[in-house]
C-alpha positions in Angstrom: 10.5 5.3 11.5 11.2 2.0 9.7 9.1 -0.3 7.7 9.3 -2.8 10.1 8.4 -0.3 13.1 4.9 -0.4 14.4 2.9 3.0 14.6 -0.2 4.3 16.0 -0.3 6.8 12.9 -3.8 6.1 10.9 -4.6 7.3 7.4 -6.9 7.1 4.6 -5.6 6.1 1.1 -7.4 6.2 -2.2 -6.2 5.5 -5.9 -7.2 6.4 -8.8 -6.8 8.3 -12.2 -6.1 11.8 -12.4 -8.2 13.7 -15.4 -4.1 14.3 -16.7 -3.7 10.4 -17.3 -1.6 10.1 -14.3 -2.5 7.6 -11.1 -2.8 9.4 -8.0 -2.2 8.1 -4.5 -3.7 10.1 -2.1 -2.8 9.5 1.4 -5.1 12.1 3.8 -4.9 11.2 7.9 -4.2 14.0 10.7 -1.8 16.9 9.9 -0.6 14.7 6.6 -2.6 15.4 2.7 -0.3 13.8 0.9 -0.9 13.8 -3.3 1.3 11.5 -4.9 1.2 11.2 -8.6 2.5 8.4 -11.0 2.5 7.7 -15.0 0.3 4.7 -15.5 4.0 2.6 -16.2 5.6 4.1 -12.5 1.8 2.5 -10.7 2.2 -0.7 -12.4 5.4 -1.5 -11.1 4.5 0.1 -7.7 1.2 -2.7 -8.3 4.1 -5.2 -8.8 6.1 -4.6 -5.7 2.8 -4.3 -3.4 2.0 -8.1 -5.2 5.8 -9.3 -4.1 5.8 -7.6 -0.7 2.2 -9.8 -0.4 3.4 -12.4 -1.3 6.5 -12.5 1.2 4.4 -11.5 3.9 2.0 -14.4 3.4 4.7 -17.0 3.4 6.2 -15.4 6.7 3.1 -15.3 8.2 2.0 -18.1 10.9 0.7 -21.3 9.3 -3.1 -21.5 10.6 -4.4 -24.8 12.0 -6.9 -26.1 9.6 -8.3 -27.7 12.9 -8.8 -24.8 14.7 -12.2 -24.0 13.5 
């Protein structure tokens, strides 16, 4: 599956510390517990990309009507 692709796949997703000074993305859904742990410099630029990936998604997106209230 691509990152373009659409999916009927659902999950949960938390982040947080870990008590070993790590950031933990946790990613639970059906059949799929996925721990994924990162040093607090790896989850800022993963923060960074998610911002740029935002970003570009919001200037692709379809302009609204401001009239269309």
């Amino acid at each position: 599956m691509g990152i373009n692709k659409d999916s009927d796949i659902s999950a949960n997703l938390q982040i947080g510390p870990t008590s070993l000074g790590m950031v933990r993305i946790y990613v639970e859904g059906e059949g799929i517990d996925l721990p994924l742990d990162f040093d607090p410099e790896e989850a800022e630029e993963i923060a960074e990309e998610i911002k740029a990936a935002a970003g570009r998604a919001r200037a692709m997106a379809p302009k609204k009507d401001p009239k269309s209230r």
